[in-house]
MDAnalysis code that builds the backbone (N, CA, C; Angstrom):
import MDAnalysis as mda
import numpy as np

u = mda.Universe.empty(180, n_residues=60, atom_resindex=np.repeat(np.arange(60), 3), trajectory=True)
u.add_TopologyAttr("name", ["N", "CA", "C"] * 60)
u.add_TopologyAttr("resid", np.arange(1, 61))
u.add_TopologyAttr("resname", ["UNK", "UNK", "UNK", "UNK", "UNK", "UNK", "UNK", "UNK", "UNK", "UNK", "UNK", "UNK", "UNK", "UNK", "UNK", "UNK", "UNK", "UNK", "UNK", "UNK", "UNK", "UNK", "UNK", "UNK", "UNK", "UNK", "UNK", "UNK", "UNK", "UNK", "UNK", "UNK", "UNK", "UNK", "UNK", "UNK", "UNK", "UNK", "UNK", "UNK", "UNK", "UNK", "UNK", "UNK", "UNK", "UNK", "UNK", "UNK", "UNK", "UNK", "UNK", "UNK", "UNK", "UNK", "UNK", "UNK", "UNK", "UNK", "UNK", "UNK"])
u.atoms.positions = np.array([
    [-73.704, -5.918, 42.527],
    [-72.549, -6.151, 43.379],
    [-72.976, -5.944, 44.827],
    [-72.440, -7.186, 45.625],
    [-73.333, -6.366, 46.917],
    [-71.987, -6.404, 48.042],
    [-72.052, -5.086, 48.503],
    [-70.798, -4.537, 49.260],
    [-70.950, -5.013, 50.822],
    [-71.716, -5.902, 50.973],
    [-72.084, -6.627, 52.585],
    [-71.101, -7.362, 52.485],
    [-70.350, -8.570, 51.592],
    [-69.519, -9.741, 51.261],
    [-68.549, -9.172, 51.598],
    [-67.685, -7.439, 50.967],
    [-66.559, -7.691, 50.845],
    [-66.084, -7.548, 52.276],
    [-65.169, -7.703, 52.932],
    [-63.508, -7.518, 53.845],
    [-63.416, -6.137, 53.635],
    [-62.987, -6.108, 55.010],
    [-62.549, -4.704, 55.464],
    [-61.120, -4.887, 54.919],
    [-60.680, -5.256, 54.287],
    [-59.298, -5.783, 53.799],
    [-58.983, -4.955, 52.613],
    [-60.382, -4.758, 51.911],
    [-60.440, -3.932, 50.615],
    [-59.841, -2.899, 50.743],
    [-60.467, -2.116, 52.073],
    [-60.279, -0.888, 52.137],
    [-58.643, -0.269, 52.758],
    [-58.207, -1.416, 53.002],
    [-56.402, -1.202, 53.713],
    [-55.508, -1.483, 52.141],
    [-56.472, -2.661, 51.759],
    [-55.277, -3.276, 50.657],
    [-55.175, -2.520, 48.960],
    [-56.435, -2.371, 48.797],
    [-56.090, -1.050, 47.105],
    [-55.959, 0.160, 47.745],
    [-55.528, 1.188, 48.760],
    [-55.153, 2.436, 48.724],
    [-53.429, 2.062, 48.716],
    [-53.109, 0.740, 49.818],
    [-51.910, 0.416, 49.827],
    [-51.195, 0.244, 48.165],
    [-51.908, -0.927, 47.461],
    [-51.107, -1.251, 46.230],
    [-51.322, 0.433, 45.097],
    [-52.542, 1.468, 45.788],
    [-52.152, 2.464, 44.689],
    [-50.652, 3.224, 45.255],
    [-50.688, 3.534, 46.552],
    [-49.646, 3.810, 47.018],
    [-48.347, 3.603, 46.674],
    [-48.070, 1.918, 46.707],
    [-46.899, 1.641, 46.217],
    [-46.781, 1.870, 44.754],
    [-47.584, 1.613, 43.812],
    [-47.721, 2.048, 42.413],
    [-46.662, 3.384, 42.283],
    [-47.452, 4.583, 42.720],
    [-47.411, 5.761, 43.105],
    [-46.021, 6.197, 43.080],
    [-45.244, 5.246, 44.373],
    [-43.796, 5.552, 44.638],
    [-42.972, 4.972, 43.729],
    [-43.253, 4.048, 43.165],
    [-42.476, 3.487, 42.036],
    [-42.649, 4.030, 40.743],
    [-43.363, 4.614, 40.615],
    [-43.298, 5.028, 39.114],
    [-42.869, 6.839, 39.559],
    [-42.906, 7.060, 40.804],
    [-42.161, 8.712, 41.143],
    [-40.657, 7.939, 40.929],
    [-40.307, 7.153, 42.063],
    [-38.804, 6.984, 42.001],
    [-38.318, 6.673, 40.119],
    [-38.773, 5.801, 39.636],
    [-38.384, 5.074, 38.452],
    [-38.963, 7.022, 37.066],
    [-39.455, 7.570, 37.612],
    [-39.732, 8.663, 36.873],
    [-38.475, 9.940, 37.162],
    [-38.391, 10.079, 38.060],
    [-37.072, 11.014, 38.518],
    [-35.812, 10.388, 38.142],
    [-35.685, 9.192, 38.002],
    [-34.386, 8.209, 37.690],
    [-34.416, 9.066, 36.184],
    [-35.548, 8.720, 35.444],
    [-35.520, 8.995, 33.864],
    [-35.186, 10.539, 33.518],
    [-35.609, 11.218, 34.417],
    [-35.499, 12.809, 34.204],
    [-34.193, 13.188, 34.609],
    [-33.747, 12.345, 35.277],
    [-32.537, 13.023, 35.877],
    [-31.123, 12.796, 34.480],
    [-31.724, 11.135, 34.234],
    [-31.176, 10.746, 33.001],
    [-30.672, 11.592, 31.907],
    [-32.149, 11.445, 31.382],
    [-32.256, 12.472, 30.032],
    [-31.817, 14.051, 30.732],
    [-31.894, 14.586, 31.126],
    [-30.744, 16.064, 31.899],
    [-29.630, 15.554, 31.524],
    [-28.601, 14.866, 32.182],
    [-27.689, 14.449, 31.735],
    [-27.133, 14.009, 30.593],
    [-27.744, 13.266, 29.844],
    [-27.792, 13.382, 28.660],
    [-27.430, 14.548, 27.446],
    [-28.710, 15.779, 28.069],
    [-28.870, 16.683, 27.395],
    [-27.531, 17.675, 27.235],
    [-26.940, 17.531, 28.622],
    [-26.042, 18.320, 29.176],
    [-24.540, 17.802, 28.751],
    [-24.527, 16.745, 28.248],
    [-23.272, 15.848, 27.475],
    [-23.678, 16.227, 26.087],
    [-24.990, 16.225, 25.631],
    [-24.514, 16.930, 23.959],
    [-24.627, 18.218, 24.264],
    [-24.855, 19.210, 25.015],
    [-24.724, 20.736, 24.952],
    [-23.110, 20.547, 25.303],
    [-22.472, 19.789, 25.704],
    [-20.644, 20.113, 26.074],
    [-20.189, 19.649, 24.880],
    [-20.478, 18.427, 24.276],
    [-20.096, 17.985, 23.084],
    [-19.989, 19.004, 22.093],
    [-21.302, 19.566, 22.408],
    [-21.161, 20.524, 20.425],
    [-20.532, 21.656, 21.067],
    [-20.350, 21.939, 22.141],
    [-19.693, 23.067, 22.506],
    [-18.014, 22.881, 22.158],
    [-17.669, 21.560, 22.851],
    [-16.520, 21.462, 22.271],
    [-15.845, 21.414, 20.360],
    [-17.374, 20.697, 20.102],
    [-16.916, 20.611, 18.357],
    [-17.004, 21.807, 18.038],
    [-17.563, 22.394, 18.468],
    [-17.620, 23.784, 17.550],
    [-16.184, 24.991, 18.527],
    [-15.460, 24.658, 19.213],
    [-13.843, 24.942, 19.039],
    [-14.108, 25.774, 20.636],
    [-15.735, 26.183, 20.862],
    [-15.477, 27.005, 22.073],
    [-14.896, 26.770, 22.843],
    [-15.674, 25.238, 23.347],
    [-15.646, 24.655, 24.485],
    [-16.285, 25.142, 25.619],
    [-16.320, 24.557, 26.664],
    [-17.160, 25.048, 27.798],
    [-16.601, 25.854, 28.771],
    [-17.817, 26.774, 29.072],
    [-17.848, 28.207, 29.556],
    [-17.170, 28.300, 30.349],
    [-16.588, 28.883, 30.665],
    [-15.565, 28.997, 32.672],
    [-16.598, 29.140, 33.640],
    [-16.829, 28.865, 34.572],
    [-17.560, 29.532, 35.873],
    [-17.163, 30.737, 36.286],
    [-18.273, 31.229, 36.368],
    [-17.753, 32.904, 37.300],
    [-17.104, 32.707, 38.772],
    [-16.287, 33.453, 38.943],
    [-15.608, 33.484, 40.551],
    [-16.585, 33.976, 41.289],
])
């Protein structure tokens, strides 16, 4: 491979596309986590309610 040919282009353009990679799979990864939390937190109220407690009061 001989590195005389390539463009200084290389060196702007794959840190850029890892970059954007990077932010999209953070944003599209926090979307999912935040998800599944929610989720989790609708069957912890659910069985709380089936099972007659229901959910906790908040402390004052």
């Amino acid at each position: 491979m001989n590195f005389a040919n390539m463009t200084s282009a290389h060196f702007i353009f794959i840190p850029v596309v890892l970059f954007v990679g990077v932010v999209i799979g953070w944003i599209l990864g926090s979307r999912a986590a935040r998800d599944a939390f929610a989720m989790e937190l609708r069957k912890r109220d659910a069985r709380l309610r089936a099972s007659g407690s229901g959910p906790a009061a908040p402390n004052p």
